[in-house]
C-alpha positions in Angstrom: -41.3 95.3 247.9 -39.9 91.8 248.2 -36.9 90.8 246.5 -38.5 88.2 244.5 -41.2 90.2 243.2 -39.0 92.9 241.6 -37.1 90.1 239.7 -39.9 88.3 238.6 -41.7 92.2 237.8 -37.9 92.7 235.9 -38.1 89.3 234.5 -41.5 90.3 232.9 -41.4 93.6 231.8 -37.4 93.2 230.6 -35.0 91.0 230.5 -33.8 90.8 234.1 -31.9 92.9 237.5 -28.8 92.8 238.4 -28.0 92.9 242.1 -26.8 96.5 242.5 -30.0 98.1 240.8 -32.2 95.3 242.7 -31.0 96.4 246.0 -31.5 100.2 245.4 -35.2 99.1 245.1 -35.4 96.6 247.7 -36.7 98.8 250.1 -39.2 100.7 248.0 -42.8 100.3 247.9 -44.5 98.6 244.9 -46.3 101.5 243.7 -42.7 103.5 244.2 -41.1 101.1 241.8 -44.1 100.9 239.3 -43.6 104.3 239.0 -40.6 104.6 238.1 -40.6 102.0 235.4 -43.0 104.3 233.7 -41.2 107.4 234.3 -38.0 106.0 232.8 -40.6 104.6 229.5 -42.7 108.6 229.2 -40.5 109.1 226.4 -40.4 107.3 223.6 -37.0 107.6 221.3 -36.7 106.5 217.5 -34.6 103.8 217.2 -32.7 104.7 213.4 -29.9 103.5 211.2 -28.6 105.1 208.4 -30.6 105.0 205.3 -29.2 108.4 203.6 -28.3 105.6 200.6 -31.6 104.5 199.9 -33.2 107.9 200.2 -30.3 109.5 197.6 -31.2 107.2 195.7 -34.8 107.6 195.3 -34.3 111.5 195.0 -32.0 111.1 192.1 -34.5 108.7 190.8 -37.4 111.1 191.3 -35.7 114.2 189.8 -36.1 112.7 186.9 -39.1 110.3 186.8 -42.3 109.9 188.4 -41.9 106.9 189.4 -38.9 103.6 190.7 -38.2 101.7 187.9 -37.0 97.9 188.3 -33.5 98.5 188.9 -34.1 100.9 191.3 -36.4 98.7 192.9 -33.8 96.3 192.7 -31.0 98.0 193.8 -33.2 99.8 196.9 -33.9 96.4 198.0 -30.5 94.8 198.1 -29.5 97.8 200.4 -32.6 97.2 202.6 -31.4 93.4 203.1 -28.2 94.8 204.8 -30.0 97.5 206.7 -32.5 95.2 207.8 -29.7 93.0 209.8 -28.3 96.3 211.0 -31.5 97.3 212.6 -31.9 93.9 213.7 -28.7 94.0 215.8 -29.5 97.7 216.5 -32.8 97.0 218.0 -31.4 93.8 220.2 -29.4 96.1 221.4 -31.4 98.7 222.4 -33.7 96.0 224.1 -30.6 95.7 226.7 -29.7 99.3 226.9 -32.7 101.7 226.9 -33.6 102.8 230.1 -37.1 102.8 228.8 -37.4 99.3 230.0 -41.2 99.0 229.6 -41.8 100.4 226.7 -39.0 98.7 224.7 -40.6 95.5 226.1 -43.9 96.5 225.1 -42.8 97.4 221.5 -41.5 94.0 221.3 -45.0 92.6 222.2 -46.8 94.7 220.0 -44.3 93.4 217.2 -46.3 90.0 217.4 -49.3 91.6 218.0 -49.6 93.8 214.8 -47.3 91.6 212.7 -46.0 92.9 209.9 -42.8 92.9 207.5 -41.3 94.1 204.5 -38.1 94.2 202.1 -38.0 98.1 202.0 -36.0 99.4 205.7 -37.1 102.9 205.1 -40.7 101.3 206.2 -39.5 99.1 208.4 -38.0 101.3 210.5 -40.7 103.5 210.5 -43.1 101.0 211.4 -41.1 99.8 214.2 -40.8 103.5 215.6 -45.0 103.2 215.5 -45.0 100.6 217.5 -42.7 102.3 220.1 -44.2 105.3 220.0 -47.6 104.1 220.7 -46.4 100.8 222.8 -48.4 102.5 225.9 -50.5 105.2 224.7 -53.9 104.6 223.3 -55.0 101.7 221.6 -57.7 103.4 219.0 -54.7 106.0 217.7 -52.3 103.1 217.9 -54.7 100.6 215.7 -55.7 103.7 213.2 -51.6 104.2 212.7 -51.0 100.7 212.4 -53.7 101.5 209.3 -52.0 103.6 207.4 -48.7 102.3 207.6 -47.2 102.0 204.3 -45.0 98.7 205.4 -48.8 97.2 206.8 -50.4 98.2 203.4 -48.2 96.6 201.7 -47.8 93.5 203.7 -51.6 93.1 204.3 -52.1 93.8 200.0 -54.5 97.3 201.5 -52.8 99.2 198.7 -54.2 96.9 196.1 -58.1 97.6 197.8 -59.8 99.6 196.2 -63.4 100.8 194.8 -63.7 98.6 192.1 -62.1 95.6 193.2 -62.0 95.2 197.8 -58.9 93.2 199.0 -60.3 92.1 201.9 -57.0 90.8 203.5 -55.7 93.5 205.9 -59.9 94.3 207.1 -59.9 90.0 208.2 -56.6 90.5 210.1 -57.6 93.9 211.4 -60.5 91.9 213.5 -59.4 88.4 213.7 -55.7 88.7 214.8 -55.4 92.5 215.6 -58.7 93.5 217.3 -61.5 91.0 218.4 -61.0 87.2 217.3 -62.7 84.6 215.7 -66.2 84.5 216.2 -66.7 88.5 216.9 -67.6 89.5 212.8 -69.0 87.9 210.0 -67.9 87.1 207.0 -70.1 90.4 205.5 -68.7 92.4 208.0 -65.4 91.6 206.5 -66.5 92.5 203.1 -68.0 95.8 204.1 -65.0 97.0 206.4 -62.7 96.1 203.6 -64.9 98.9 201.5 -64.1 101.6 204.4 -60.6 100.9 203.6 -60.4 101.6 200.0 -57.8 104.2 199.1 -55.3 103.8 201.6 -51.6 104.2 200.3 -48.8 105.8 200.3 -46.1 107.5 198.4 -43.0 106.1 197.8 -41.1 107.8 200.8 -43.5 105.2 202.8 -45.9 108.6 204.1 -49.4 108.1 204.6 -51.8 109.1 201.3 -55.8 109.1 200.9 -56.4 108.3 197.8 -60.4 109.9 197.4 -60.4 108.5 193.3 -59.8 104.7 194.9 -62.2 105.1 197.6 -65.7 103.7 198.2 -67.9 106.4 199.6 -71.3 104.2 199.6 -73.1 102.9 202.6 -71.5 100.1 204.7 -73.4 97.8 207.1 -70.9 97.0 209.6 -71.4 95.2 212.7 -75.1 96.1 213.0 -74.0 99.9 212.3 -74.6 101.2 208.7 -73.4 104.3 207.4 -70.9 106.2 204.9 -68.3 104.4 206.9 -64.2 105.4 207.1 -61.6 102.8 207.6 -61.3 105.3 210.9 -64.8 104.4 211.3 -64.8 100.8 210.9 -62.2 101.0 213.7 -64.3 102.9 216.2 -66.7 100.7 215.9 -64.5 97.7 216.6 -63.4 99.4 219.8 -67.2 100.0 220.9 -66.9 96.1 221.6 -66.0 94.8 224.6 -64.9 91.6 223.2 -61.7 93.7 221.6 -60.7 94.7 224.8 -61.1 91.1 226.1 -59.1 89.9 223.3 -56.3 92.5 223.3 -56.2 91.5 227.4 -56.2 87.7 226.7 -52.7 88.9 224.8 -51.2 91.0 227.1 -51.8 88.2 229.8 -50.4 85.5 228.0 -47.5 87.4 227.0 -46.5 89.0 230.8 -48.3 86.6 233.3 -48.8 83.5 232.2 -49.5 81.3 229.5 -52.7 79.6 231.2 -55.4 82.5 231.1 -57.1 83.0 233.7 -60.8 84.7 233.2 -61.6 86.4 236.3 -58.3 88.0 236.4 -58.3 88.9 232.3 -62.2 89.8 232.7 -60.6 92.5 235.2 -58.0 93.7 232.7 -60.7 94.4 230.3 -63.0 96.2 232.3 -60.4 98.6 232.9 -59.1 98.9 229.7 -62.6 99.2 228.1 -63.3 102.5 229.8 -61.1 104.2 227.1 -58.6 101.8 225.7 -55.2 103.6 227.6 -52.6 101.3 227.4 -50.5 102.7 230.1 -53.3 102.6 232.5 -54.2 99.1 231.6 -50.3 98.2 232.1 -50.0 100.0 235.8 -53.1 97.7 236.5 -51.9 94.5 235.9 -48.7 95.3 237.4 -49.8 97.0 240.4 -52.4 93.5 241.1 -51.4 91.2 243.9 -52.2 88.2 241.3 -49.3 89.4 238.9 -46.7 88.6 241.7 -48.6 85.1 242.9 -46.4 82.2 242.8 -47.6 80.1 240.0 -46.4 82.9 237.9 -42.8 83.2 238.8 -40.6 81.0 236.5 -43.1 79.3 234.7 -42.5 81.3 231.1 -40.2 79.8 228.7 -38.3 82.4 227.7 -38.0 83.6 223.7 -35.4 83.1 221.8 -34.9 87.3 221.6 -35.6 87.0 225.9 -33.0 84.4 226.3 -30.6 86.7 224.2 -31.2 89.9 225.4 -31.5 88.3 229.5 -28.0 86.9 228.6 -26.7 90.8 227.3 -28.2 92.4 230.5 -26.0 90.0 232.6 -22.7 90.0 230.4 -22.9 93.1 228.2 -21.8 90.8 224.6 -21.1 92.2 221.1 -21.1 90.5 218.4 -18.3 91.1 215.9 -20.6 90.4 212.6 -23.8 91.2 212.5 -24.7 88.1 210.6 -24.3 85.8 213.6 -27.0 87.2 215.9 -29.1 86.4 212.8 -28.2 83.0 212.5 -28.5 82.9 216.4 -32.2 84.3 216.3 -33.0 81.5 213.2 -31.6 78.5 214.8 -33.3 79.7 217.7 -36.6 80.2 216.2 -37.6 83.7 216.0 -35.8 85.9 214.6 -36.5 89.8 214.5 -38.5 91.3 211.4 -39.1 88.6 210.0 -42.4 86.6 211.5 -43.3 83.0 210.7 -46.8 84.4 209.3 -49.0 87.1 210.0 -50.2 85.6 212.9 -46.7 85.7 214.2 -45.2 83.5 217.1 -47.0 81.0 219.2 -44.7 81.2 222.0 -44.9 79.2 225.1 -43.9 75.6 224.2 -43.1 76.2 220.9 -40.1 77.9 221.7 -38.6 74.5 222.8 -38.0 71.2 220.9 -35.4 68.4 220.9 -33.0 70.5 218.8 -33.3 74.2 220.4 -33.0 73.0 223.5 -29.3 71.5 223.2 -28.4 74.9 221.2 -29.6 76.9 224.4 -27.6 75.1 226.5 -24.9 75.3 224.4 -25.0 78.5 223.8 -24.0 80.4 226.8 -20.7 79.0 226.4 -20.2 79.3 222.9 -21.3 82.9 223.6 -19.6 84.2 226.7 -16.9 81.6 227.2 -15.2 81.2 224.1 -16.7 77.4 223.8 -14.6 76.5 227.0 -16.2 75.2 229.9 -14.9 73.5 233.3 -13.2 69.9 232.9 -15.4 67.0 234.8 -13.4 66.6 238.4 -12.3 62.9 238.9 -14.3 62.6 241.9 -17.6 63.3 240.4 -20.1 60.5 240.0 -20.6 59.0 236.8 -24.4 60.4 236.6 -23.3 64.0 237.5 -20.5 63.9 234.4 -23.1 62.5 232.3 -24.9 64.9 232.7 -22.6 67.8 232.3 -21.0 66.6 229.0 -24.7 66.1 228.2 -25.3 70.0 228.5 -21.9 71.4 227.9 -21.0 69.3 224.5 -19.2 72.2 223.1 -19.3 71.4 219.6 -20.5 73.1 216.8 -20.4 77.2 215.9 -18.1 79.1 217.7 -19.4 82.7 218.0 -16.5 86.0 217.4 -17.7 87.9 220.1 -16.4 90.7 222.7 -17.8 90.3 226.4 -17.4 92.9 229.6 -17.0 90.8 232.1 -15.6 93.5 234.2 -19.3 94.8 234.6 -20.9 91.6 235.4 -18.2 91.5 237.8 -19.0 94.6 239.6 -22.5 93.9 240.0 -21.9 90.8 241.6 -19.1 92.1 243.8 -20.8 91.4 246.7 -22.4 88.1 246.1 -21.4 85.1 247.4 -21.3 82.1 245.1 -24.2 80.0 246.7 -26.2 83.1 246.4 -25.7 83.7 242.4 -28.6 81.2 241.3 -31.3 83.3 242.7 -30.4 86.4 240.5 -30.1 84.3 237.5 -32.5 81.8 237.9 -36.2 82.3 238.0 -37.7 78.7 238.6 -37.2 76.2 241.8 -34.3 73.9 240.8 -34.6 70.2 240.8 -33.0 67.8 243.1 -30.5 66.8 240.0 -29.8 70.5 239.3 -29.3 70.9 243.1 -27.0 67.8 243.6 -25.0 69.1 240.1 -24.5 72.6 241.2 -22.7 71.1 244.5 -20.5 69.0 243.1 -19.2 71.6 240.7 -15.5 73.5 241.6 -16.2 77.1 241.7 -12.8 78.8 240.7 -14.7 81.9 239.1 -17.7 83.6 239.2 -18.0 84.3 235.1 -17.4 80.1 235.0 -20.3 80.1 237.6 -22.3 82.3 235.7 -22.0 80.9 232.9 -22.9 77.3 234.1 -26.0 79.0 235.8 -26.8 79.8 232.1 -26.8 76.5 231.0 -28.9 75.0 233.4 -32.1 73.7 231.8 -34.1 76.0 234.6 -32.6 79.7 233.2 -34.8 78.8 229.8 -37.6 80.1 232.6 -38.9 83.6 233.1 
């Protein structure tokens, strides 16, 4: 497999390769490495914090009521706002660490695929878990566990549908940003669904409960179909349409190939995964297609905020002392994790740059990895080329408390000469500028390098 096409399949389906594992693959076949990366991601493993608190709490409430009161509610939900910053940093983290590469990645595109949040982190976790569990299994469980998910009932308002009086919010997401798109359902077939879905809740540990008393058990009409219909139902049916394959696709190739979609290629993707809505099998597909590795698709991504973080940890393995600074990272940055814009989540692509990111991205490697301190302008340098490095290495502003291993970035890139760094950390052809800026700079020290690599307008790419 050639060199390029591992990084840019690394690029896609993580967060990057360093040289050392990229050379142990170098000489295997595609399918060999394909495989692998779905060997390494059978498993899926829980990601947890501690929430023994919260759950004490709620025991000691419950031996003695039926129900939380406000306090309890109160206090439950002041603990959640620490855990949720813990499992925040806990789950960047894992992004950079798991040797279940793909599926890590894959929970993280699922997390703006079934949005979803909440102020309780007993859910939240458990939510989170559902989408790694199921990140590559198959889509019909996946969609009926997403369901009955007490964090998605409550954020959707499904545990205030019932018999008497249908929310109908969760069954209009279900098919407009979860299943088929606008322009697959009607507005009837919204209010009928939302009937099948009557009498889902839970209790208050966040565990799935039917309740038959809330329940409408009358005849629904449902895209042409008409019958006693389930909320189980109502998603079978979905899934009998091709057009929620197409749309699920239209996703997956926006979010791992390219922003532009391209209909012969995404018409392929659903035929494949209509035959029985396997995610894995849909996944080795694309990945395995000579299209995946064309050109046009390498470098032309713009990197998310959580991808620009989580490349930069896979280089430079980078702690951060308080928690509360990745989150203010993620915010300034734009997205930050658990907590989505809406429920239709982030738009990606351009979106992810404007006039004011963009500085902080090319400030922040620095302000990251370095301390804030970056190479002084040499006297001989032309008056366009300092311009343009004060321009992207102004280093004022936040200064981060961090810890950085700079001994493991260094013994990855042992062996690699300076002039040959930019192609491991950059995805995207460099300008003529870049080109003329990169040459003119002193290179005392590979981390400096690296780190100047990082601030280059073209490592925002993927």
């Amino acid at each position: 497999m050639k060199t390029q096409h591992i990084q840019h399949l690394y690029r896609r389906i993580g967060f990057g390769i360093l040289p050392s594992p990229l050379d142990a693959l170098a000489h295997k076949s595609k399918k060999d490495v394909i495989d692998m990366l779905f060997k390494a991601s059978k498993r899926s493993t829980p990601l947890e914090i501690d929430t023994s608190e919260i759950n004490a709490i709620v025991k000691q409430k419950l031996s003695t009521s039926n129900t939380l009161d406000t306090e309890t509610k109160r206090k439950i939900r002041q603990l959640s706002r620490k855990k949720q910053q813990a499992f925040n940093v806990a789950w960047l983290e894992r992004l950079t660490t798991s040797n279940a590469l793909l599926r890590e990645k894959m929970t993280l595109f699922w997390a703006n695929h079934f949005v979803c949040e909440d102020n309780n982190i007993v859910y939240i976790q458990h939510f989170n878990n559902t989408l790694r569990t199921h990140a590559l299994g198959n889509f019909k469980d996946f969609v009926n566990a997403i369901s009955k998910e007490a964090a998605m009932t409550r954020y959707l308002n499904n545990k205030q549908n019932r018999k008497l009086k249908p929310n109908e919010n969760f069954a209009r997401e279900l098919m407009e940003l979860f299943t088929l798109g606008v322009g697959h359902y009607t507005e009837n077939d919204i209010k009928e669904s939302a009937k099948a879905f009557t009498g889902y809740n839970h209790d208050v540990h966040g565990a799935f409960k039917f309740r038959a008393r809330q329940h409408d058990d009358g005849f629904k009409t449902f895209l042409g179909e008409t019958g006693r219909f389930s909320g189980e139902d109502i998603i079978a049916i979905i899934l009998k349409q091709k057009a929620c394959a197409h749309f699920v696709c239209s996703k997956i190739y926006r979010y791992f190939v390219n922003d532009v979609p391209n209909a012969t290629h995404i018409d392929q993707m659903a035929t494949v995964f209509y035959k029985d809505y396997n995610i894995e099998k849909l996944m080795r597909f694309v990945l395995l297609s000579d299209w995946f590795y064309d050109k046009q698709h390498i470098g032309t991504k713009i990197k998310s905020p959580i991808e620009f973080l989580a490349g930069l940890k896979t280089l430079v393995p980078t702690t951060f002392k308080k928690n509360r600074q990745v989150i203010i990272i993620q915010r300034m940055l734009g997205q930050t994790l658990l907590d989505p814009p809406n429920v239709a989540g982030w738009k990606g692509g351009r979106s992810w740059i404007d006039s004011n990111t963009i500085i902080l991205r090319l400030r922040l490697p620095s302000l990251i990895l370095n301390n804030a301190y970056i190479s002084t302008i040499g006297a001989d340098e032309t008056d366009a080329i300092a311009a343009l490095k004060k321009q992207r290495f102004n280093t004022k502003g936040k200064r981060f408390n961090t810890t950085t291993n700079w001994a493991y970035f260094e013994t990855h890139f042992k062996n690699i000469p300076f002039e040959a760094m930019a192609p491991h950390l950059l995805a995207c052809d460099i300008t003529p500028e870049t080109k003329a800026y990169l040459s003119s700079l002193k290179k005392t020290s590979k981390q400096d390098y690296c780190i100047q690599l990082m601030s280059l307008p073209e490592y925002q790419m993927c």
